[in-house]
Phi, psi and omega in degrees: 000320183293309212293320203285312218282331156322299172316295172328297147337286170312312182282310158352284188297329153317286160294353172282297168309326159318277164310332162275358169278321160299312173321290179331287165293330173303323166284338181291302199309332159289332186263341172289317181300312144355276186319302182269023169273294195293346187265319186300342195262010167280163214281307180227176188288343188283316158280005156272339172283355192270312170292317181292335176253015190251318176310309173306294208270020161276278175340322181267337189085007137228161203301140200250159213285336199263043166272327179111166203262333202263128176139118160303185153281117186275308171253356189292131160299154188313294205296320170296321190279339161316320175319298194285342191279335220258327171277337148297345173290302189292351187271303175324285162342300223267345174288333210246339184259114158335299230269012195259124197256119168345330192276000188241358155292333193260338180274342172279317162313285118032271206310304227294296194318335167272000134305321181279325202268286171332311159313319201262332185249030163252332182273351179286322197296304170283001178271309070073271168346300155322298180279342168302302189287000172238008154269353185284297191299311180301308202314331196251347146294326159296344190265318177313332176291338207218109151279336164268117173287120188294177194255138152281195222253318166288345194219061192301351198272012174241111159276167233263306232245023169092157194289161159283338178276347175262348188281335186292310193300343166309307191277344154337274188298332182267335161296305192295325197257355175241046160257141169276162160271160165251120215235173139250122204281324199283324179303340187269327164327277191344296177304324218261321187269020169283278229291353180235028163224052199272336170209172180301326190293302167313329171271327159287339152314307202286335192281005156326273194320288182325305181305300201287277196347296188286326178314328200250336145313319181271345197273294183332327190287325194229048208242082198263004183238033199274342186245054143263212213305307198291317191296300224291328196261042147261322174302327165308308199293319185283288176336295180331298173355279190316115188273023185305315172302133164294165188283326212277297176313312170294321207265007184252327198280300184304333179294306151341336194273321177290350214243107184280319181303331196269334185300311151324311173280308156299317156319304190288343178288326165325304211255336161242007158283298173326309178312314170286015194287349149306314174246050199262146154222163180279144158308129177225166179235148199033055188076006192194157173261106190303147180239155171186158211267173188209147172227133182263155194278356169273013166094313142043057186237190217203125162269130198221124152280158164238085170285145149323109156009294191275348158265357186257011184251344174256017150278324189244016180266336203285323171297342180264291193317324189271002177266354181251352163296305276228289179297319166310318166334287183284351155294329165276355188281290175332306211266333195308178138291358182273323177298098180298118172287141168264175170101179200266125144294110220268094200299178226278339152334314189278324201274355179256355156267345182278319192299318210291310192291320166248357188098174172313061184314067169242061193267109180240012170248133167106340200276178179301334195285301177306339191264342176296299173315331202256289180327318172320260158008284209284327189247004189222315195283076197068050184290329182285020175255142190239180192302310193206119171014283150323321171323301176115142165288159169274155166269203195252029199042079162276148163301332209234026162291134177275157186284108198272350163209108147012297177303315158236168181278150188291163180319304178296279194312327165259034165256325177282007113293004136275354145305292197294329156309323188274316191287301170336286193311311202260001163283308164328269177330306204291324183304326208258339194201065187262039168239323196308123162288134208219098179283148190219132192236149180206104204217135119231179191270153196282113172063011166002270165323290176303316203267017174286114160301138190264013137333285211306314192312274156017286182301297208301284163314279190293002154269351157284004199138295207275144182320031232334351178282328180282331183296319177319263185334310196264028165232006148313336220244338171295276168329015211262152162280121181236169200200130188249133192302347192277359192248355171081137266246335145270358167296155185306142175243153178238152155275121185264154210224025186190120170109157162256176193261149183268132180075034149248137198292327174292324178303305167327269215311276138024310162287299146358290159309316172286327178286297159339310167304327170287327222276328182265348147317297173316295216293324195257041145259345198229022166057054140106359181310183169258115187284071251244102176243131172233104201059268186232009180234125191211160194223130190224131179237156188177206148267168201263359164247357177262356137333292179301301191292324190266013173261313188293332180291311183304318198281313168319290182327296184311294174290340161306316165290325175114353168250224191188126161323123187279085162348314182293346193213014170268179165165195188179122139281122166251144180264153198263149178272140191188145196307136184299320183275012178278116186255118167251142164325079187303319214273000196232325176003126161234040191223049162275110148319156168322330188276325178132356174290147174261122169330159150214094159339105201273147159277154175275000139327359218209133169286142166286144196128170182257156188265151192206137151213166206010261174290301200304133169210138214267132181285112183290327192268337189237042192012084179158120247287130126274153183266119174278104199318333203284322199278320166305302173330286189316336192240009168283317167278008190255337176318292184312315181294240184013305209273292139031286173248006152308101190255031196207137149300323190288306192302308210290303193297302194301339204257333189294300189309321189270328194265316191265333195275320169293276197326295184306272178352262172346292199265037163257335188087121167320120153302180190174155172294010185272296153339308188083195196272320200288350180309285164354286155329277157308000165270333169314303180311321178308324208270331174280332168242028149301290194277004155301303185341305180265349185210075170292007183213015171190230181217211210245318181270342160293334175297294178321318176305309201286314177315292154333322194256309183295276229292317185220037158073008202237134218242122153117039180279155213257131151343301228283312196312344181262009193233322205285172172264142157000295197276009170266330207124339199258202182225018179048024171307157181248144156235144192309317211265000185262324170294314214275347183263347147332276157342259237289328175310260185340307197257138212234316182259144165294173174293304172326300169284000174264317169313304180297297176340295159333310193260357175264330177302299168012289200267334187282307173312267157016268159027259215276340171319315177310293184312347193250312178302319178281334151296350183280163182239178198290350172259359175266343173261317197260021130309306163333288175313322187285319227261016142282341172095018184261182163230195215286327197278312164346308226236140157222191206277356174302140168290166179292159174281168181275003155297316179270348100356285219250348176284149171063064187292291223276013171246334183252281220298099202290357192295290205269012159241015166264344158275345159287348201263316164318300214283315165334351199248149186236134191305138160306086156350107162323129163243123204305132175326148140282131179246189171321301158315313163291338196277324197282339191306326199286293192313310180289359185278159172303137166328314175258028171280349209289104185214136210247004149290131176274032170228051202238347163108242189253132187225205210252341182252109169305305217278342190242045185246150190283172167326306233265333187282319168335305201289310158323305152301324159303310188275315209241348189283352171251005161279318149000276191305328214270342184274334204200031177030020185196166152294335191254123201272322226244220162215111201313306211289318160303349158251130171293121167268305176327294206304317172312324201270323157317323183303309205270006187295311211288139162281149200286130160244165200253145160297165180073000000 
C-alpha cells in the first residue's frame, strides 16, 4: 500500500507541474507575441530594440536606466545583469552619437530576439521532459500491475507464464532445499578437531576463538537493550542495504525512520520477541512464507522470501551482531602464529651480508610481499562478513549491487581487482621464474547457499563455541515453511531442510563460518598461500605443485562437508614456460590452437576446465583475460529482448544504460595496467559491435530521437540532449565507449615493459650500491662488518654479485614492488582541456548549479567534474548551448525532477 500511495503521489506532482507548465508557456507565448507586434510597429529601428530590451530585463528583475538609480536588480545574475546594463549604455548613446554604426543597433536587436525564441524552445523542452516522466511512471505502474509481458513477434517464446529456464531452476532449487541431506556429522568433527589441534600453537590461537564465542553468546542471550530508537534505525539503514525487502516493504521500513513514536513502538516489540527467543517461530500467512524468484541479468534466478517486516529486522540486527563477532575473531585468528605467512625468509646470514654490503637492507614496506599480505587482509579475507553493524551485508558483485561502506570496496570492485590481481601474480611469477610452471585454479561451489546442509552448519558453530540455546534458534530459523507466490495462497507449502534464506545477514554468517574453515585448511597445506575468496567463488596460484597440494585441500574439505564443486566454473591453467619479455600476439600467435587456446598438458592433480569470470576467459600463451565473442553474441540477444519491452523512453534508457554500460562493462573486466593497452582495445571493439548489433541502420540516439518524434510530435532534439544530466534537463544515457578511449590515451606500456623498466631501474641500483662499497675505506667497512655481526671470513673484499644483489626480490625489492603496485592499478581516464568556450558556458549557469561533487554531473567548477562529464561537455555542449541558450535546458522548479529522481532510484527488474 505504501509503495501505490507513493506512486500515487508522484504522478499528482507530476500532473500538477505539468499543468502549470503549460499555463506558463501558453502565457509567455501570448505576452511574446504581443511584444513582438508592438516592437515591428515601432517607428524606427532604435526604438524597437529599445522595447524589446526594456521587456528582457523587466523579466529578469533588472532596472532599466530611466527607471531611475534607486533600488537594486532584483533576480538576474551578475553576469547577465552586466549585459543588459552594458546594452543600455550603448542604446542610450546611440539616440544621440552619429559615429555609433546601425549595426550594433541590429546586434542588440539580433541577441534581445534570440532570447525570446530560446525561451520558447525551453518551455518546449521541459514540457517534452515532463511528459518523458509521466510516460515513465504510468509505464512502470502498468508493469507492477501486469507484470509479465506477453511475447512479440521477434520473441515468440516469452510467454505470459514465464521464462523456461526459470520453471526448470525452480524445479532445481526445489529438489535441493526440501531434501535432507546425507552427511556424517562425526566424520566432520573428526576433520575439524585434526585441522585446529594439529599442534599447540593452532589450538590455542582457536580455543581464542572459542572461548570469545560462548562469551558474546551468552551476554547477546541475556541482551534485553539490544533494541532501542538509535540501535534500531542502524538496523533500518542496514537491512535496506541489503535486497532482501520488497519495494512495497522497504518503502514501509524506510517510512519508519521519520517517525521516533512508531521506532519506539517497534523496538518494544523487539525487545520482547528478543526475550523470548527461545520460542521465536517465523510469522506466516497460511502457514507458510511466501517466495518467489528474481532474475539476474546473467540469467539467473534467486529465490527471496517476503518474511514480516518485524522478522527480517530481529533476524538481521541479531545476523550483523554475530557477523561482526564473527569477523573479528577470525581476524584475530589471522594475526595469530597459527595462521602460516607465505613467501621465503630471509634468512638471517644473508640478511646480515645485505646490511653489511648495502647499508641498513631493512626494507619492510613497498615490496611485492608487503603489498600481496596487506591486500589479502583489507579485500579477500571475510570481507563478506563486515566491520560493523552499519556496514550492512555485501552483496555478491552483481552489477547492480551497491557499495555497503565508504570504507571498503563494493563485491564488484573487489572482484575486478582480483582480476587484476591474478594477472599480476602470474606476470610477476613468469618475470622472476621463467622456467617455473606457474598454475591457476578457479571453482565454486554449486549451488553454495541453497545446499549447505544444516548438519554441517550445526557442527561448524558448535565446534566454535556456540551454545545450544542459540544452535536451537538457528535451525528455527534454518527451518521456514515456504510456499511460492506464484502457485497462489493455496499452493503446497515445504519445510525447508537444506541450504540458507538468500540476503540474510545470518546466512553470511553461516556460510562464512564454513568457508573459513577451507581458507585455513588451504594455508596450513600449502605452508601459508592465500586461498583469494569472495564468499564461495574462490581463487588459488602458484607453482604447480603448491596448486596441487591447495587443490587437494579443497577437495578433502568439499567432501567432508557434503557439498560439490560447480563443474561450469571450476577449471585450471598451467602457463607454458617461456621468457617473460617475449610478447605475444593473440590474434597471429601460431602457437594457438582454432579456439584461440594455448595446447597444454592438463595436469590430473589440477580440475578441468577452463578458468572464467563473466565474459572473461583467461589466456595460458598471453597471460591475460580475452572476451569471449560466443558469450556476447548469447546477451546481445537477451539485450534485444529487455530493451524490447521498454514501454518508456526513460525505462529505454535505465535498462540501456544498466545492461550495456554496467552489465557489459563489468563482465569485460575493469582494464587495469596489468590487462595492458590491447584489453582496453577489445572492449571497444566488443562495444561497437553490440551496438551495430542492436541499431544495425543507425545508432541509439537516432532510435530514441525517432521514438521522440512518433509519441510526442517533437523534431530536432540535439544528440547531447539524451547524454546530458537529469538535473539539466537530459536522461543521462551512458556511453560505455567514452571512459576506455580516455583510459586507452594514458595507457601506453604493455605489462611487459612495465616489468623490464623495473628491472632495469634495478639493475642500475646494483650500479651505483657497487660504487658507494668501493669508496668506502677500510674503518667504514669494518664498522659495517661489526654492525651487521659478521666476521672477517663472513664477508670478502669484493662487493656482492648481482645475483645475489637481486635474490629475494619480492620480499626486499622496492623496484618490483612499484611494478607490481603499477600493473595493479587502473589507468587514470584522459582528461579534456577547459577552453574558452566551456569556461563562459560554466560562467553563465545559475548560481545554484555551483556544486563542487564530483558526482554532480557538469557543474560550474570544471577542475571538480569528473573525465567523463568533461568529456560529454566537450563533445555535446555547444550544440546544447547553440539549441537552448544555455547548458542548463530546463528551469529546475518547472519539472518533476524529484519524480526522475525517485524513478531512477529503483533497481532495474528484468524481464521473465
Amino acid at each position: 500500500m505504501a509503495s501505490s500511495v507513493i506512486t500515487e503521489t508522484l504522478r499528482s506532482v507530476t500532473s500538477t507541474k505539468i499543468r502549470e507548465l503549460k499555463k506558463q508557456r501558453e502565457q509567455y507565448e501570448i505576452s511574446k507575441g504581443k511584444i513582438l507586434r508592438d516592437a515591428k510597429a515601432a517607428a524606427s529601428d532604435l526604438k524597437c530594440t529599445n522595447l524589446l530590451l526594456r521587456e528582457v530585463c523587466r523579466e529578469a528583475g533588472i532596472r532599466f536606466v530611466d527607471e531611475g538609480l534607486l533600488g537594486p536588480d532584483t533576480q538576474a545574475s551578475a553576469t547577465a545583469t552586466c549585459k543588459r546594463r552594458d546594452q543600455q549604455l550603448f542604446l542610450c548613446q546611440a539616440e544621440k552619437d552619429p559615429a555609433l554604426a546601425p549595426s550594433l543597433i541590429q546586434d542588440i536587436e539580433q541577441e534581445v530576439l534570440e532570447h525570446f525564441e530560446l525561451k520558447s524552445v525551453r518551455h518546449e523542452h521541459a514540457e517534452l521532459f515532463s511528459e518523458l516522466a509521466t510516460e515513465w511512471l504510468s509505464c512502470s505502474e502498468e508493469s507492477k500491475s501486469s507484470p509479465v509481458t506477453t511475447g512479440t513477434m521477434d520473441d515468440s517464446s516469452f510467454e505470459t507464464i514465464g521464462r523456461k529456464e526459470m520453471h526448470e531452476q525452480r524445479a532445481q532449487w526445489e529438489s535441493v532445499v526440501f531434501s535432507k541431506s546425507n552427511v556424517d556429522v562425526s566424520h566432520i568433527k573428526n576433520y575439524l578437531q585434526k585441522l585446529f589441534n594439529s599442534n599447540k600453537v593452532v589450538s590455542n590461537a582457536f580455543r581464542t576463538v572459542q572461548n570469545a564465542t560462548r562469551s558474546e553468546a551468552l551476554s547477546m542471550w541475556r541482551d534485553t537493550v539490544l533494541f532501542d530508537v538509535d540501535n534500531l534505525k542502524t538496523t533500518i539503514q542496514s537491512l535496506l542495504k541489503s535486497d532482501l525487502l520488497s519495494e512495497e516493504k522497504a518503502a514501509i521500513v524506510k517510512s519508519f525512520k521519520s517517525n521516533d513514536e512508531v521506532l519506539q513502538e517497534v523496538a518494544d516489540v523487539l525487545t520482547m520477541r528478543m526475550a523470548s527467543l527461545e520460542t521465536w517461530q517465523w510469522s506466516t500467512v497460511n502457514g507458510a512464507i511466501t517466495v518467489s524468484q528474481r532474475r539476474q541479468l546473467n540469467g539467473k534466478y534467486r529465490v527471496f522470501m517476503d518474511e514480516d517486516i518485524l522478522d527480517a529486522l530481529l533476524l538481521h540486527a541479531i545476523g550483523m551482531k554475530w557477523a561482526v563477532h564473527f569477523r573479528h575473531q577470525f581476524l584475530t585468528f589471522f594475526h595469530s602464529p597459527a595462521w602460516m605467512t607465505p613467501g621465503t625468509r630471509v634468512p638471517k646470514h644473508d640478511q646480515d651480508r645485505r646490511t653489511y654490503y648495502l647499508g641498513q637492507d631493512s626494507v619492510s614496506h613497498g615490496t611485492a610481499e608487503t603489498i600481496r599480505r596487506s591486500q589479502y587482509e583489507r579485500d579477500y579475507f571475510m570481507t563478506q562478513l563486515p566491520d560493523s553493524e552499519p556496514d550492512g551485508v555485501r552483496g555478491y558483485g552483481d552489477e547492480d549491487d551497491q557499495a555497503t561502506s565508504p570504507s571498503r570496496k563494493s563485491p564488484l570492485e573487489t572482484k575486478q581487482s582480483l582480476l587484476h590481481l591474478l594477472i599480476t601474480e602470474a606476470l610477476t611469477a613468469r618475470h622472476l621464474r621463467p622456467t617455473v610452471p606457474h598454475a591457476v585454479i578457479r571453482s565454486d561451489f554449486h549451488w553454495f547457499g541453497p545446499s549447505l546442509p544444516h548438519e554441517i552448519i550445526s557442527a561448524v558453530l558448535e565446534f566454535l563455541g556456540m551454545p545450544e540455546e542459540w544452535l536451537h534458534f538457528f535451525r528455527k530459523f534454518l527451518q521456514a515453511p515456504m510456499r511460492f507466490g506464484q502457485d497462489g495462497p493455496d499452493g503446497q507449502s515445504q519445510v525447508r531442510q537444506t541450504g540458507v534464506p538468500m540476503s540474510h545477514a545470518l546466512s553470511d554468517v553461516f556460510g562464512e563460518v564454513i568457508l573459513f574453515i577451507m581458507d585455513f585448511a588451504v594455508n596450513r597445506a600449502t605452508a601459508g598461500s592465500y586461498l583469494y575468496r569472495l564468499h564461495d567463488d574462490f581463487w588459488f596460484w602458484g607453482t604447480q605443485d603448491l596448486c596441487e597440494r591447495g587443490w587437494e585441500a579443497m577437495t578433502e574439505f568439499a567432501s567432508t562437508m557434503g557439498i560439490r564443486f560447480n563443474k561450469e566454473k571450476t577449471g585450471s591453467v598451467v602457463f607454458a614456460e617461456r621468457n617473460m619479455a617475449l610478447h605475444i600476439d593473440v590474434s597471429n600467435s601460431s602457437d594457438l590452437d582454432s579456439d584461440g587456446h594455448q595446447p597444454i598438458t592438463k595436469v590430473a592433480q589440477l580440475p578441468e576446465g577452463e578458468v572464467r569470470w563473466g565474459f572473461l576467459r583467461l589466456h595460458p600463451a598471453a597471460t591475460r583475460f580475452v572476451i569471449d565473442q560466443t558469450m556476447v553474441d548469447e546477451h546481445i540477444a537477451e539485450l534485444r529482448l529487455q530493451l524490447s519491452h521498454c514501454t518508456s523512453i526513460f525505462s529505454y534508457v535505465q535498462a540501456y544504460n544498466a545492461y550495456l554500460a554496467r552489465f557489459f562493462s563489468n563482465n569485460f573486466g575493469m582494464p587495469s595496467y596489468a590487462f595492458g593497452p590491447q584489453h582496453i582495445d577489445n572492449m571497444i571493439d566488443t562495444f561497437a559491435k553490440i551496438q551495430r548489433a542492436i541499431f544495425p541502420s543507425g545508432n541509439v540516439t537516432e532510435y530514441l530521437a525517432q521514438l521522440a518524434r512518433d509519441r510526442f510530435g517533437v523534431e530536432d532534439i540535439p544528440d547531447g540532449v539524451w547524454y546530458w544530466p537529469v538535473r539539466m534537463g537530459g536522461l543521462e544515457l551512458c556511453n560505455p565507449m567514452a571512459p576506455l578511449f580516455c583510459m586507452r590515451e594514458t595507457l601506453r606500456q604493455t605489462p611487459e615493459q612495465i616489468l623490464t623498466e623495473q628491472l632495469e631501474e634495478e639493475e642500475s641500483a646494483y650500479e651505483s650500491a657497487k660504487v658507494r662499497f668501493g669508496r668506502s675505506n677500510s674503518k667504514e667497512l669494518r664498522d659495517a662488518r661489526l654492525t651487521a655481526g659478521l666476521s672477517t671470513a663472513a664477508v670478502g673484499e669484493d662487493f656482492m654479485s648481482k645475483e645475489e644483489f637481486m635474490r629475494y626480490r619480492e620480499e626486499r625489492s622496492v623496484y618490483l614492488g612499484n611494478a607490481y603496485q603499477v600493473l595493479l592499478s587502473i589507468p587514470q581516464e584522459y582528461e579534456i582541456s577547459e577552453t574558452s568556450n566551456i569556461t563562459s558556458w560554466l560562467n553563465a549557469l545559475p548560481v545554484s548549479s555551483r556544486n563542487s561533487k564530483p558526482s554532480a554531473g557538469i557543474v560550474r567548477s570544471f577542475g571538480s567534474m569528473q573525465p567523463y562529464w568533461k568529456w560529454v561537455l566537450a563533445v555535446y555542449g555547444a550544440q546544447i548551448v547553440k539549441k537552448y541558450g544555455s547548458l542548463q535546458m530546463v528551469d529546475a522548479t518547472q519539472v518533476p525532477l524529484g519524480v526522475v529522481s525517485v524513478m531512477q532510484s529503483g533497481r532495474v527488474r528484468w524481464q521473465g
